[in-house]
VMD Tcl script that draws the C-alpha trace (Angstrom):
set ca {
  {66.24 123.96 -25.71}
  {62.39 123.07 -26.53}
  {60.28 122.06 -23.71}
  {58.03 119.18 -23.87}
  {54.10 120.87 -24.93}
  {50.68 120.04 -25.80}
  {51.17 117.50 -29.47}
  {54.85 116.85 -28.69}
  {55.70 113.40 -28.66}
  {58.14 112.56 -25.82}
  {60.10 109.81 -24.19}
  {61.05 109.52 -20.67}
  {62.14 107.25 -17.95}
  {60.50 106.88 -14.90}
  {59.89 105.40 -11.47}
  {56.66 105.51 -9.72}
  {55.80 104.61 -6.11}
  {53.37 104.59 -3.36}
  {52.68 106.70 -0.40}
  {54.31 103.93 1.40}
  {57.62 104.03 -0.79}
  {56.81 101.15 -2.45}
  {57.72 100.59 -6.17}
  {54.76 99.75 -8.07}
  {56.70 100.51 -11.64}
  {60.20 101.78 -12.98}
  {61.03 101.81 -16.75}
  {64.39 101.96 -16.29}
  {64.91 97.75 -17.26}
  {62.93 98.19 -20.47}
  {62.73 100.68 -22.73}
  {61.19 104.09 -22.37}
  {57.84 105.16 -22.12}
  {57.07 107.08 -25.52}
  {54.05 108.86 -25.63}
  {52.25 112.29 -27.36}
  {50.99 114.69 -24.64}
  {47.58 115.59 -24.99}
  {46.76 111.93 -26.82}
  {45.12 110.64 -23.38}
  {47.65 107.89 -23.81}
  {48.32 107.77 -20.12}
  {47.22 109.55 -16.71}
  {46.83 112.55 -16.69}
  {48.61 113.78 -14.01}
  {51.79 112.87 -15.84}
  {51.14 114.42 -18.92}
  {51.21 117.54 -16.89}
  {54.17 116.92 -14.84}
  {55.83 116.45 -18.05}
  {54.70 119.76 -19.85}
  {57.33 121.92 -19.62}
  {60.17 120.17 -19.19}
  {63.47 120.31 -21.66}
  {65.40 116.72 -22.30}
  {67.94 115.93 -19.78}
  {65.52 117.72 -16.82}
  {64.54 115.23 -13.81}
  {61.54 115.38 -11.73}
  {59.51 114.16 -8.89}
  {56.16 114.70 -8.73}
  {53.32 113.57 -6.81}
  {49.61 113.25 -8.59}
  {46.46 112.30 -6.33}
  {44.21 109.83 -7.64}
  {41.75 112.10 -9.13}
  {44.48 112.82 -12.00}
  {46.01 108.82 -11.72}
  {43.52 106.14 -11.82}
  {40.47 107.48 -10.28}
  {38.95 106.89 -7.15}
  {38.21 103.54 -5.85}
  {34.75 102.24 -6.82}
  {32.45 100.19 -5.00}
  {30.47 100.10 -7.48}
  {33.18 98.02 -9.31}
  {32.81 95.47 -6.77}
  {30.63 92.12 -7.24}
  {30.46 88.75 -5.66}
  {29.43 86.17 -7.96}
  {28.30 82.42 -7.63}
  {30.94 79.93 -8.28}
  {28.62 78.35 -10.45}
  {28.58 81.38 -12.94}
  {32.82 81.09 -13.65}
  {34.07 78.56 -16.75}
  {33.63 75.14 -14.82}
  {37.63 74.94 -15.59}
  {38.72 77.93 -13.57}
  {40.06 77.47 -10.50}
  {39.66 81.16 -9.37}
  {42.44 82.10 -6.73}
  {43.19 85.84 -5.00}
  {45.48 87.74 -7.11}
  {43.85 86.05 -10.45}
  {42.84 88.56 -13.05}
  {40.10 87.47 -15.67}
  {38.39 89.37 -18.44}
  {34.67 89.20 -18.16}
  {31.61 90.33 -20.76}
  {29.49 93.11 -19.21}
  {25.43 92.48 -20.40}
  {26.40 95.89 -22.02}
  {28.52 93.69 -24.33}
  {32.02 95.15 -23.37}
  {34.86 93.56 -22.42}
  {36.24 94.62 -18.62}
  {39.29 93.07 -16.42}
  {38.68 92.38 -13.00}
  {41.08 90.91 -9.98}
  {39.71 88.47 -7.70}
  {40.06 89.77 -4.28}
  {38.24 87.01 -2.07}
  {37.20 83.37 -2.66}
  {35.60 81.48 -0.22}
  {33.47 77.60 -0.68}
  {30.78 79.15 -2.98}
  {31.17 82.61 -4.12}
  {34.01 85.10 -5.57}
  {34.66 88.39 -5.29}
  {35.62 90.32 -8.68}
  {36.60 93.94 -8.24}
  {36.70 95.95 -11.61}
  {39.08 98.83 -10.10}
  {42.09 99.47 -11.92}
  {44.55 98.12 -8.94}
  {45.99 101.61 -8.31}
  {42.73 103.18 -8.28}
  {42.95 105.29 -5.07}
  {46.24 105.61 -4.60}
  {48.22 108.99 -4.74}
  {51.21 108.32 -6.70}
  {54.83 109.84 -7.21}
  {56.39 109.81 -9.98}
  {60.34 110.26 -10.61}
  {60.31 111.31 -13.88}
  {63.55 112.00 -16.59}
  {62.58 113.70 -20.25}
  {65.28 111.83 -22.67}
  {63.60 113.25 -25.78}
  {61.11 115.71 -27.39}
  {59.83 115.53 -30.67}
  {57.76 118.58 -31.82}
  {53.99 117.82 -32.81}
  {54.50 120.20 -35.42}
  {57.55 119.00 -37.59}
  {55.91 115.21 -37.92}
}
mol new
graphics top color blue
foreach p $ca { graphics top sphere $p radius 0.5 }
foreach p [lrange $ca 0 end-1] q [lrange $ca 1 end] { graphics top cylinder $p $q radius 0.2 }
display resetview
């Protein structure tokens, strides 16, 4: 059997959860994940948990956030004035918006805090941070070099 390398394209199923056990995602009620390895299509980490596996192998791994999201910026962090939101936003926690940077790109940030006159809008990717595992099960493998 082939196992899954650098330019394969590959499908899998998988669960992932927090340090605290927590499910934070399972592809198991939708279809599967299909992606090429190497095509910085997802984390990182998982592309490498997945190299060198065959179909039909299962896996748990665990990947720190260096090789998931990153670590958690501060830097990502801003309270803003009420008065500089859309006059028909009702910003609540929870709420995720996309915003124009003065650089002229697009970002998504969560608000984290509200309070009578100012908002807090974190641009972290919500998992940033957090070490995550990762059950993982190869279903296919299609070889990079036959497409």
């Amino acid at each position: 059997m082939a196992e899954a390398q650098q330019g394969d394209t590959v499908k899998v199923h998988y669960k992932g959860t927090l340090e605290d056990g927590s499910v934070f995602d399972d592809s198991h009620d939708r279809e599967p994940l299909e992606f090429t390895i190497g095509g910085g299509e997802i984390i990182p980490g998982f592309e490498e948990a997945v190299m060198g596996m065959e179909p039909g192998d299962n896996k748990t791994t665990e990947i720190e956030s260096e090789n998931a999201y990153g670590p958690r910026r501060e830097d990502l962090v801003a309270e803003v004035s009420r008065s500089e939101l859309p006059e028909d936003l009702d910003p609540e926690v929870g709420q995720r918006l996309q915003i124009q940077q003065e650089n002229g790109q697009s970002m998504v940030v969560t608000i984290t805090e509200t309070d009578e006159s100012n908002v807090t809008l974190d641009g972290n990717h919500p998992l940033a941070g957090e070490d995550l595992t990762f059950e993982i099960e190869l279903l296919d493998i299609q070889d990079g070099e036959e497409e």
